[in-house]
Every structure is written in structure tokens, then in C-alpha cells.
N, C-alpha and C positions, 0 to 999 in steps of 0.2 A: 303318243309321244315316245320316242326312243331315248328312254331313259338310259343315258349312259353319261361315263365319265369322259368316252372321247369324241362326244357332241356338244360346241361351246359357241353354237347359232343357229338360224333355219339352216337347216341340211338343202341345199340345191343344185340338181341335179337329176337324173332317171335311168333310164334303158338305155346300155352302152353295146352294142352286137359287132363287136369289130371281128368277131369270127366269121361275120360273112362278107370280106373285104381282105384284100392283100396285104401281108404284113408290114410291108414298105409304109403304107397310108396311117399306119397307127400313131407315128410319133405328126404328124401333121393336125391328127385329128386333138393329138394333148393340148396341143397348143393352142389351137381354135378352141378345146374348151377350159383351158384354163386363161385364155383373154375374157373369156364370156362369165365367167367369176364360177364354174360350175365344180363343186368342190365334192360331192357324191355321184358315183355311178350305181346300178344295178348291174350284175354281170350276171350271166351264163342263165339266162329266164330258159331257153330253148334248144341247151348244146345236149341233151341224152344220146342221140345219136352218134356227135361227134368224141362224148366222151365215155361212151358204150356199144362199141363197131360188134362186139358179138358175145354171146353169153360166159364167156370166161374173162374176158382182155377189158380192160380198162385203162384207157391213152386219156392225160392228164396236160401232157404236152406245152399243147395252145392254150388252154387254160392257166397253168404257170406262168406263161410269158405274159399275157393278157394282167395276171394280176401283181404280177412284179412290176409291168410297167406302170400300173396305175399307181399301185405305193410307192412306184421311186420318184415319182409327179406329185407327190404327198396329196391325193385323192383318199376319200373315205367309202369303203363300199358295201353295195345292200348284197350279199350272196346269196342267188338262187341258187335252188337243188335241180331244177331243167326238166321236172318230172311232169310238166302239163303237156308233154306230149312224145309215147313212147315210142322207140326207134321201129323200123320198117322190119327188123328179122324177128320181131318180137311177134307183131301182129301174124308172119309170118306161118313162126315155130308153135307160137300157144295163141290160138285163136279165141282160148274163153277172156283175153284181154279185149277183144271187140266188144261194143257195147250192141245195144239192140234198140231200135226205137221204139216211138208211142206205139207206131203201127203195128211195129214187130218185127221190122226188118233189119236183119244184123247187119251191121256196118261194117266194110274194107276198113282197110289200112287209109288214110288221111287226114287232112284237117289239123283240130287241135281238143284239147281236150277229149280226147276219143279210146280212153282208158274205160273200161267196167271197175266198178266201186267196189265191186264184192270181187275179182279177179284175184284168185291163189296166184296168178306170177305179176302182176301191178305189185300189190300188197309186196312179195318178196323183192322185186328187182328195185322200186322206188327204197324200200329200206334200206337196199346194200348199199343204192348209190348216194341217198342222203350221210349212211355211215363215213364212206369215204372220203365222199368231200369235205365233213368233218374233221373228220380226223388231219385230211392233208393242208386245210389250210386254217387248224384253231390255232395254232400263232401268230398269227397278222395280227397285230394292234390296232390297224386301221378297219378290220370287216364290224360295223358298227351295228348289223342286223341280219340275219337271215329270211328271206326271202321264198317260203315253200311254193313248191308248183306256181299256179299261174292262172288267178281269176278262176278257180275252181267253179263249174257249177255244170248242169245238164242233167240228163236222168237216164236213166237204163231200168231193160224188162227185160233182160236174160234169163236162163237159167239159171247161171249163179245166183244173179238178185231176188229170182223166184225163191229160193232156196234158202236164201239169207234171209226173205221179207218171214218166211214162215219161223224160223230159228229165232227173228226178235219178234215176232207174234206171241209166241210162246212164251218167253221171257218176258213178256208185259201182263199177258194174261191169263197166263198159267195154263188155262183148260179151256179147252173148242167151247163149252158154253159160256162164256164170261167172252168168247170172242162175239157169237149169235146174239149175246146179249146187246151188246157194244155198237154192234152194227144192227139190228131191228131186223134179222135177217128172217124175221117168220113172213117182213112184206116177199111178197113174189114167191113164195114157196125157195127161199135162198138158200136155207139152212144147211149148215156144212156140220158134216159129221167126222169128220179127223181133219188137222189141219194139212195133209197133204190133197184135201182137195183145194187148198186156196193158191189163187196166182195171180200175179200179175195186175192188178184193175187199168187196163189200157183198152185200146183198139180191137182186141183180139177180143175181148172179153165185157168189162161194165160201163165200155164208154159210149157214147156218139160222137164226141169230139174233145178235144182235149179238157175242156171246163166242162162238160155234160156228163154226170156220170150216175147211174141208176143208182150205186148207194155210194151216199158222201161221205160213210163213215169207213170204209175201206178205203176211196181213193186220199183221201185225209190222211187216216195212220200210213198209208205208201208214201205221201208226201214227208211224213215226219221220218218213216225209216231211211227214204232217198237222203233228207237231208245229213241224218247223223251217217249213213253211209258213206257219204261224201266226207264228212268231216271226220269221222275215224280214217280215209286216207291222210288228213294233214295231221293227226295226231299221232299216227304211225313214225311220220317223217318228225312231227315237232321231238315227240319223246326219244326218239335217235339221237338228235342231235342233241338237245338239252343232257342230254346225259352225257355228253364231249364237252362241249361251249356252254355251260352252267351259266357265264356270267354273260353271253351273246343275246338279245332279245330277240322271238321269233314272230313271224306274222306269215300273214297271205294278202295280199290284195282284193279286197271284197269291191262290190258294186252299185252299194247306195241301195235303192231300192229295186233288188233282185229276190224275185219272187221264189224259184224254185229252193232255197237255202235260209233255214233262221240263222238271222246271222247272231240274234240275242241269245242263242245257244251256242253259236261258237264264240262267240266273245269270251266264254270264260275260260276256254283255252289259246288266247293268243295274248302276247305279251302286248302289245301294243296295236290298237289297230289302224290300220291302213287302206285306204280304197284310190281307186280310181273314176275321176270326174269328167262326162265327155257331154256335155250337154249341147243341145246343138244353136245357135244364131240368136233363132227366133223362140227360146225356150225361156217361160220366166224365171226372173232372175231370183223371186221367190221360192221359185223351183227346188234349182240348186241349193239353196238356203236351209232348207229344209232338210233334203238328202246330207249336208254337211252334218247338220246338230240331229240327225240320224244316228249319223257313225259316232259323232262324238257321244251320242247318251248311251252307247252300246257297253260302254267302260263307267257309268254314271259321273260323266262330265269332264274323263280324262280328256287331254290332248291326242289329236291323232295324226298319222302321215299323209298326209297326198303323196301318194306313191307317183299315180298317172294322169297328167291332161294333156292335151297337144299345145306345143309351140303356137301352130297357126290353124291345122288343116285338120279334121275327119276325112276318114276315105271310105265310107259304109250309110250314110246319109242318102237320102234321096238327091239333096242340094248340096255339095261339101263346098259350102260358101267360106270366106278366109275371117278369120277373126279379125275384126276393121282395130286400126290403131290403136292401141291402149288397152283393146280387150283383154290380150292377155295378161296383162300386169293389175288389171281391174279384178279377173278373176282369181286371180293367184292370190291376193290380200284379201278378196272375199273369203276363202277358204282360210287364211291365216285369221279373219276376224272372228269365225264361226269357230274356230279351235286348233288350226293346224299348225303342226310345229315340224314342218317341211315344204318344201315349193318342187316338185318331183313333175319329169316330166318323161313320155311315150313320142318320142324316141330321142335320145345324143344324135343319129345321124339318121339321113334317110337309107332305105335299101334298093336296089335295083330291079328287085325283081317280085313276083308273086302281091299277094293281095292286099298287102301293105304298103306299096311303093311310091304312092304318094299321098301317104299321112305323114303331117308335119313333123320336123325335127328342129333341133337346134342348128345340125352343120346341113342345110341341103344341098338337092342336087351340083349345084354350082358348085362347091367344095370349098367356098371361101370365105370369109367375114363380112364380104360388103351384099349384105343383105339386110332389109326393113326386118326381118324377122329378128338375125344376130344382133342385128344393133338393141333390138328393143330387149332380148333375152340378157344381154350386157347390161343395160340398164337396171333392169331388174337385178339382176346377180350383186350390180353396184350399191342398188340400195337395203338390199338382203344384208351384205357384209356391215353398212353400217349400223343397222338394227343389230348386228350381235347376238347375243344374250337375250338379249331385254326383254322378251316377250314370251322366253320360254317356259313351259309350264303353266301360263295362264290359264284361269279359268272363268269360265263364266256363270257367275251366279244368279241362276233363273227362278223367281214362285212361282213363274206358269208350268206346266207338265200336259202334254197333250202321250196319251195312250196310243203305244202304237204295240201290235201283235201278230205276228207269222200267222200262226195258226188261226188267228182272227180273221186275217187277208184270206190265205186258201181256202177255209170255208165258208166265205161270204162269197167268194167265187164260184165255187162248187153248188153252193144253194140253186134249189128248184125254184127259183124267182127271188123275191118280186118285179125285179126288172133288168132286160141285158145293158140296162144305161147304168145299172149300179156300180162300181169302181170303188171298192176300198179304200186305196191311195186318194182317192181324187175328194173322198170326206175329210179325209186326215188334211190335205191340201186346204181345202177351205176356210180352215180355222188356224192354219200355220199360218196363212197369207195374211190373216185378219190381224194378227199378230205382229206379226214381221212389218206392216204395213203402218203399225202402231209405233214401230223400233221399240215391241216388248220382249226379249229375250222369254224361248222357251226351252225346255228340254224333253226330247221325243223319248219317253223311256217304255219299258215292258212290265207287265203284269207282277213283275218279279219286285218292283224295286218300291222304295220306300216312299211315302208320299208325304212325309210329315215334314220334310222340307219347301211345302208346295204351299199354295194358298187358292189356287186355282188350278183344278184338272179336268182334262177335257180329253171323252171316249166319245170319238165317233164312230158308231155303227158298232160298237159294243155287243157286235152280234154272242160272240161265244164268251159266256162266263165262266169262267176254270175256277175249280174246286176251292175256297177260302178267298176268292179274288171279292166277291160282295160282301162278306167283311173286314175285306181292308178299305173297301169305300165306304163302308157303313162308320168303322170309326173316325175315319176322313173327317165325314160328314159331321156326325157326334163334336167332335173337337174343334170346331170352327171352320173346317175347308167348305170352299166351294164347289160343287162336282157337274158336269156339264156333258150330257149324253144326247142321242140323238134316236130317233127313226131307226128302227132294225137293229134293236138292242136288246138284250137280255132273253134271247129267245132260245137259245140252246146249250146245252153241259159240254162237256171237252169232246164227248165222242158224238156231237152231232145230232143228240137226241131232243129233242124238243121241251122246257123244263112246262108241263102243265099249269093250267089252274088260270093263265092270263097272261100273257106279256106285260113287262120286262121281268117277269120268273124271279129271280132273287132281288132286282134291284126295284120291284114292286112298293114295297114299304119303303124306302130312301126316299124314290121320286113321288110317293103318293098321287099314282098313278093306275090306271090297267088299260090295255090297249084292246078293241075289240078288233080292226081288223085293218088292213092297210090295201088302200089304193094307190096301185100304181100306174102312171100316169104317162101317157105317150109321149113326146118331146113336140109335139104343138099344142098340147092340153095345159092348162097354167087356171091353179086357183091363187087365192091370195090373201092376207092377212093384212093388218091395220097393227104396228108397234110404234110405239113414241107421236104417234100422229102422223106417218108416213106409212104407205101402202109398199107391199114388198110382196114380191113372187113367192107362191108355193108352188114347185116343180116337183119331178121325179117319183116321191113317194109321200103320200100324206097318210100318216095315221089315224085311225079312228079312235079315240081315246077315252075316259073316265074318271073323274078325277076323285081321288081318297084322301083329301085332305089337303091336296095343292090348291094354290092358287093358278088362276087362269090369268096369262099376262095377254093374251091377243088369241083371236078365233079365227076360224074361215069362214073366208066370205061368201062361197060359192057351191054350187052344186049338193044333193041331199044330206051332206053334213055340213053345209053353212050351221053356223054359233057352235060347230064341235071346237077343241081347247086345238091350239097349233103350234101354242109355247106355257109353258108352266115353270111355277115354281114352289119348290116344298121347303119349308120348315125344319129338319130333323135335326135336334140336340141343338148346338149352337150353330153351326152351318147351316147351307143351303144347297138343294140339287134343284136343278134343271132342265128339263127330258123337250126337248128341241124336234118338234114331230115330225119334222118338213125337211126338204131340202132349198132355199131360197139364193140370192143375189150376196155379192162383195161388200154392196154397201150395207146388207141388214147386218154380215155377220162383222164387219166394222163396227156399224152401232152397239150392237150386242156386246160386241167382244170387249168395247174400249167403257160403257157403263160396267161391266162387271170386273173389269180391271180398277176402275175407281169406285169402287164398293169394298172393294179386298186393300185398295190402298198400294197395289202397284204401278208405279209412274214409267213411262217410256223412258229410255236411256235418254234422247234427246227427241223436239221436235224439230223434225225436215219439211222440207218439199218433198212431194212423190217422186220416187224412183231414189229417193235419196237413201239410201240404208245406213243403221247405225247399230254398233254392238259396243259391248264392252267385255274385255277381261280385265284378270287382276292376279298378278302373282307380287312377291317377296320384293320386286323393284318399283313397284307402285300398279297405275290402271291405265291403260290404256284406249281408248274410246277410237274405235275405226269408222270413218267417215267413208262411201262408196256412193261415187255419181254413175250412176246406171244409164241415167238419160242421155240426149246428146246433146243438150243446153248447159249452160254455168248455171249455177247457186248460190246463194248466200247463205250462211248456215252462221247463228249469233250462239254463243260458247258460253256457256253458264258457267264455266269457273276458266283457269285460268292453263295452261300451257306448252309442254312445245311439240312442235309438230318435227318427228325424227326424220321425215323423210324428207323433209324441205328446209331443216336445220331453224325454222322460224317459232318465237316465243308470241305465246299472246294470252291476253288480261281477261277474267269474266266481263263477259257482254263484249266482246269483239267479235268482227262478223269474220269469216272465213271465207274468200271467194274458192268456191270447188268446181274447177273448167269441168266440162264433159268429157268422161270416162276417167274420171282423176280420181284421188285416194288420198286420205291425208289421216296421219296413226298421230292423235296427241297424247303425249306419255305426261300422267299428271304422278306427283309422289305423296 
């Protein structure tokens, strides 16, 4: 959420680039967006070049005009710094700004995002020029956020990064042995005796390919130093600025679920977070759903921006099929019902040329209003302005907590097996959907954050347990929570070490459990289990198990561990854990999920039809209940209490049915 005093409704609006357009066209283009109700821009994502022609001069120019015209239109704007991607005499004059890839091969001058992290003139020239813009535009009343660089993310194996990765080596681990330790480096005769023998872990060096790498504990801590690499570039520019614009909020545009950056470590340095949603057509809608209450659990439950989605069109898809009628005013409320307190979009206008030129916009190519796109963008912007206030700052209050962790992800990547069908996200997925599928509000949070709000929490693939993290399940558990883990859990400490004596290593005594060995399982191999009186698939990876004290809720039916345990459950203090051996179907982890929802005493927001989604928030003007037809049929949806629907101006009584057309939306605000 962009907490400020001169934000008093969804902010709507995105990416304004009228630098690459004749200046004649600007005042046309105001007008077309302010018929279309779009009352925020972003400016200046990508002018470094234009407003840094050479290492001394700095032409501010076009940027003045650009932004006096938007405030004399009484617009509100998100200011970029323009620093995702640096000018051509840069790359030129100081070539240690090129990055280097996995392979090794250093990179020209192009693209975008194609700065080195660790780069002595990056680091200097982004400081000077986020100081300046600073300084020359912290009077505007209307700049409501700033905007650093641009979807940060990639990686680099330079020299510099070389150099840097050894410098925070040092500073985490003091001494070459405490490094050998960390990393097991006596396997292969590895041992490094100074840290100027260490580099790099890429293509040159510990890998086969980009997820295969001889030791997991060096490409892991590269992953952790890549990411705060990156993110000491935005910190560089945030603390710039915050020390001019104290009272400006600042952010970056994050990416949902992007792998190579934790973003639950940069969250604690951005004021508000923001991301961009581009999902494609045929993508579930639970998908999305999930990547939203991502971002929003990154703040524990704050409000966040959609910065970017498209009008109509992707142009980077295999198919850039068009968003069919309604979609995007369907996904714009999706994101408002999961947390968002802006409707942002990629791009105000289209551009003519280069690799973006036909991703949708609000003004396209045609340059004029009478378009299926404008018109539905109007509507939307129309019904934005009546909503107001009203929703701002909602939140939503979830018991469920499903565990989601960086360093969790990369090193279940990086692992020597058990199978290349294994997918981190795609565990995390199958018990969000289970969820969402229930309309049970969850919140996606990190290792870090508190659990005694929760009644039910759920780690899938729980592979790495970090230092104090088993007991703060263990009191979870103690004090009445439910805890719910799965298959490839509890097997190794931070640095990748394997924790002895039996799987799940610390969470052993919780689940009263011990796992003796895991098969994994081809994708036409399928054993199966027997829960509630229905048969359900075990795929992927079955445990071989033990059980200390659990009970056995269902076995496997097949192959020489037919009667081994495939679901348990334990006992410990007044709770209960769960250790889930298997990977199986939509419909077990529904059954599952909606019995142990009704054990804990958590009820669905509402019941739908499928595809019918429901959330709720609640701030200081009452609750809000978001209804979204996904499908492309009507609904009937009967309202257990009573009131009005803002977007249709329509009142209704508990037990009235709501007819919901296909791709429709309906926000009823009760007080």
C-alpha cells in the first residue's frame, strides 16, 4: 500500500514513456488518459541515457516538461530513477559495468538489466543520478512513490562478483575453515586453503548446467550473495533518496515468484511492495492467486501495488493470445481482492518500435478512444473512482499459513535428486489451490514470521530447516496449532548439510516419525493409498517411513512397501502434525485440506461453484467480500448476511442469490 496523505483511492494508472514520441502528441495523449479515468503514471522507468548523454552533463530538460505536464493535468506520479538500464558510453568508457554470464561470457552493451551488481561505476553513477532526480523534483506534491530501477533481477560471474562473492564469504564465515566446513569440501579432495582460491560456482567451474552443481553448498551461498548483491543496488539508490524525500515511500517492482532474488529479504527494505502480474490465458486462475498473497505476506499481510499487467496483450509468450472481454477487469479485482490497493498497468501507450511494440496498452496503435480495449479500460477507471476510499488499507485475516522460503526453493533445486519432476513451487501450489478451491483465505509467509496467529500451517517440502525454525514449530505444535509437512522434509541445516540420525532431522519428534528411504517414482509409475474410503494416487516421490508414536491414517497399497504409513498423524502437546509422504491428486489434497480445516474450526469465506473465487478483507469502513467468476458460465451465489454491491450500486438481504454473468465481479461492502 502506498501509504500516503495524497492517495485518497485505488491509484490507476502505469507506465507513461511519452519520451519516445513527438512532443506535439503529449497533450492528445492527456486527454485520452484522463477520459479513461487514469489518474497515476510512472515516468522516466528507462530515460538514463536521455538524461545522462555523458559523464559530466546532465539534461533534465524533457523530463521537466514531461512532468509539469502531468501535474498541471492534476495526475499523480510513481518516479523512476531509469537505472535498469545503463547508457551506451558507460558500457563503453568502463567495461567492468558489463555483466558476465552462467557460461562466462561477458556481455556487450544491450538489452536491459545488463549492469554488474558488484560494478565500482553502476554503484557510483546510479547514486548520483537517483541523488539528482531527487533533489530536482522533491517539491511536487503530486510524486506519491518512487520507483527504483526496473524488475531487478539476473546474475553475474565477473571478476568483480568474484571478488565480492569472496569479501562476503569472509564476513559470514570468518575463516577458510568454517568455509570447508560449510561446504563438505573434504568430498572430491575440494578443500580450499585461502579464500582467493574460491570463484565463481558457474559453467567454468562446479556446474553441468545451471541446477546441477557438484557442491550445493557453494552454489546456494552464490545464490544468497547474488541476491543481497542485487539488492544493495536498490538500497544504495533507496538510502539516496530517503534521505531528500523522507516522507516519499520507496519500492521496486518485484515478480511474484522469481527465483533468482528473496524477495522476503528485500522486503524489509521497501516501503511498500509492488510487483508485476503477467500470467498468461490458459494459466490458473489459482495461479495468480497465490503469487498475489505471496507479495502480500512479504509485508505480513500489508496491502500492495500492482505496479504492472497488460491492457490486453503479452508480446514474449509463445501464443500472445488477447485477453477475451472482461478478463481484464476480472483480473484487476482479482488482485484488489487478494490485497492490492492500485490497478497499474505496462503500458499508457504503445511504442513503435523494438521488442515491445506490440504489448498492450491503454492508447494503441490507432491513437484513439474507439477501441474494445479503451472502452473497457474506461470502465474500469469508472468504477475504480466510485469505490474511492473504501477499500483502502484492507486486510485480510487468514488461520491458514502455508511456508514458503528462498533458500528452501534453491536448494531443493540444486539437490542431487530425488527427482527432476521435483518443483518446489508446484508443492507450494498444491495445497494453495486446495485452499483457495475451499475460498479459505491463506497467507504465504517465511521462516521469519510469527505463527501464533495461525491455526493451521502447511511446509511443503520442508527440505532445509534453519537454525531455531524447529522450534518455533515445535511450540506451534505444543500450544494447540496444526502443522502439515510433507515428502523431502527436514533433511538438511542452512548450509546444505545433511542433519544425521533419520529424516525429518529436527522435526523427527513433532511428526513422530523417521523416514528410512524415498522412492522416486517415474511419471508412469503410480502407487496408491486408500483415505476416507476413496483410493488416491501416490506419484513422484513415496517415502519409506517409521512410525514413533504417530498414528497411521492410510498406507500404500503397492509394490515392496505395500502397509508402509503414506499419511500420519502425531500427537504433540495439545496440537497435531502431519508428515504427508507422497505426492498425490487435487481431489485427496481438497479432502485433506477441507477435514483439517474443520477440525481447527476454520470456515470458507463463502460457498461457490467452481471457478467461483471468494476473499474477503476488512478495514475501519467495514468488510468487503469479493466475488470473481473465472468461468464462462453465470452463477448463483446465495449471501449469508446482507449488503451492497459498490460496483453495481445494488442492496441485498441474507439468503439472496446474486446472479454472477461470466467474467463478472461483484465487491459487497457490509459495515
Amino acid at each position: 500500500m502506498i501509504e500516503s496523505e495524497k492517495v485518497k483511492k485505488i491509484l490507476y494508472g502505469g507506465d507513461y514513456n511519452p519520451e519516445q514520441w513527438p512532443e506535439e502528441t503529449w497533450e492528445e495523449d492527456m486527454r485520452l488518459l484522463k477520459l479513461a479515468h487514469i489518474d497515476v503514471v510512472t515516468l522516466n522507468v528507462f530515460s538514463w541515457a536521455a538524461l545522462q548523454p555523458d559523464e559530466e552533463t546532465y539534461c533534465f530538460d524533457q523530463l521537466d516538461k514531461i512532468v509539469d505536464m502531468v501535474t498541471r493535468h492534476g495526475m499523480k506520479i510513481c518516479l523512476a530513477t531509469a537505472t535498469g538500464a545503463h547508457p551506451a558510453w558507460m558500457a563503453r568508457k568502463h567495461p567492468d559495468i558489463l555483466r558476465t554470464d552462467f557460461n562466462g561470457m561477458k556481455r556487450k552493451f544491450g538489452c536491459r538489466h545488463n549492469s554488474c551488481p558488484n560494478s565500482p561505476t553502476y554503484h557510483k553513477y546510479a547514486k548520483a543520478l537517483a541523488a539528482k532526480l531527487a533533489e530536482r523534483y522533491q517539491s511536487y506534491d503530486n510524486i506519491v512513490a518512487w520507483h527504483i530501477s526496473n524488475e531487478f533481477g539476473g546474475e553475474c560471474y565477473c571478476e568483480n562478483c568474484e571478488k565480492a562473492f569472496r569479501r562476503w564469504l569472509q564476513e559470514k564465515y570468518k575463516t577458510i575453515d568454517a568455509v570447508n566446513q560449510a561446504w563438505d569440501t573434504a568430498f572430491w579432495g575440494h578443500t580450499f586453503y585461502d579464500f582467493e582460491d574460491i570463484v565463481a560456482p558457474n559453467m567454468l567451474s562446479e556446474h553441468f548446467d545451471y541446477n546441477s552443481t557438484t557442491f550445493q553448498g557453494i552454489s546456494l551461498d552464490y545464490k544468497r550473495f547474488n541476491s543481497e548483491s542485487i539488492l544493495n543496488c536498490y538500497r544504495l539508490e533507496y538510502d539516496t533518496i530517503h534521505a531528500i524525500t523522507p516522507d516519499i515511500p520507496i519500492t521496486t517492482n518485484l515478480m511474484g515468484t522469481y527465483q533468482p532474488l528473496d524477495y522476503q529479504m528485500w522486503a524489509k527494505y521497501m516501503d511498500f511492495i509492488s510487483w508485476d502480474n503477467y500470467p498468461s490465458n490458459e494459466a490458473p486462475f489459482e495461479e495468480t492467486a497465490m503469487r498475489h498473497d505471496l507479495m502480500r505476506g512479504l509485508k505480513q499481510g500489508k496491502p500492495f501495488a500492482l505496479m504492472e499487467q497488460t491492457p490486453s496483450v503479452t508480446n514474449w509468450l509463445p501464443y500472445n493470445a488477447l485477453k477475451r472481454p472482461g478478463v481484464m477487469r476480472l483480473w484487476s479485482y482479482q488482485a484488489v481482492a487478494h490485497g492490492a490497493d492500485t490497478v497499474m498497468f505496462f503500458q499508457m501507450k504503445r511504442s513503435i518500435g523494438a521488442c515491445e511494440k506490440y504489448h498492450g496498452a491503454v492508447i494503441d496503435h490507432a491513437g484513439h478512444e474507439h477501441t474494445r480495449v479503451f472502452r473497457e479500460i474506461t470502465e474500469l477507471g469508472a468504477e475504480l473512482d466510485k469505490m474511492g476510499a473504501l477499500t483502502l488499507g484492507a486486510r485480510t485475516d487468514a488461520k491458514v499459513a502455508i511456508v514458503f522460503d528462498w533458500d528452501n526453493w534453491w536448494a531443493t533445486d540444486y539437490s542431487a535428486g530425488p527427482s527432476v519432476s521435483l518443483h518446489y513451487c508446484d508443492e507450494i501450489f498444491n495445497y494453495y489451490k486446495a485452499l483457495n478451491d475451499l475460498n479459505i483465505s491463506a497467507d504465504l509467509i517465511s521462516v521469519e514470521d510469527d505463527l501464533s496467529c495461525y491455526s493451521l500451517v502447511i511446509a511443503p517440502v520442508l527440505y532445509m530447516v534453519k537454525p531455531g525454525y524447529d522450534e518455533k514449530i515445535r511450540e506451534f505444535v505444543k500450544e494447540g496449532g496444526r502443522f502439515v509437512t510433507t515428502f523431502f522434509s527436514g533433511y538438511v541445516d542452512d548450509h546444505d548439510l545433511v542433519t544425521v540420525g533419520g529424516y525429518p532431522g529436527k522435526l523427527r519428534d513433532i511428526l513422530g516419525i523417521w523416514v528410512e528411504e524415498e522412492d522416486a517414482l517415474p511419471e508412469e509409475t503410480k502407487n496408491s493409498f486408500t483415505y476416507g474410503g476413496v483410493t488416491y494416487p501416490a506419484v513422484l516421490i513415496c517415502d519409506l517411513l517409521h512410525t514413533e508414536g504417530a498414528e497411521v491414517l492410510c498406507s500404500y497399497e503397492k509394490d515392496f512397501y505395500a502397509g508402509m504409513p503414506a499419511l500420519t498423524c502425531n500427537t504433540f502437546g495439545k496440537g497435531k502434525a502431519y508428515y504427508v509422504a507422497t505426492r498425490s491428486n487435487a481431489a485427496f489434497y481438497s479432502t485433506f485440506i477441507r477435514e483439517l480445516c474443520a477440525q481447527a474450526g476454520i470456515e470458507p469465506v463463502l460457498d461457490t461453484p467452481e471457478c467461483v473465487e471468494v476473499t474477503k478483507r476488512s478495514n475501519a469502513n467495514g468488510t468487503f467480500l469479493f466475488l470473481l467468476n473465472h468461468d464462462a458460465e453465470s452463477h448463483e451465489i446465495i449471501l449469508p448476511q446482507g449488503g451492497r454491491d459498490i460496483l453495481k450500486d445494488t442492496e441485498y438481504q441474507a439468503g439472496d442469490a446474486l446472479a454472477l454473468a461470466a467474467k463478472d465481479v461483484a465487491v459487497i461492502h457490509t459495515k
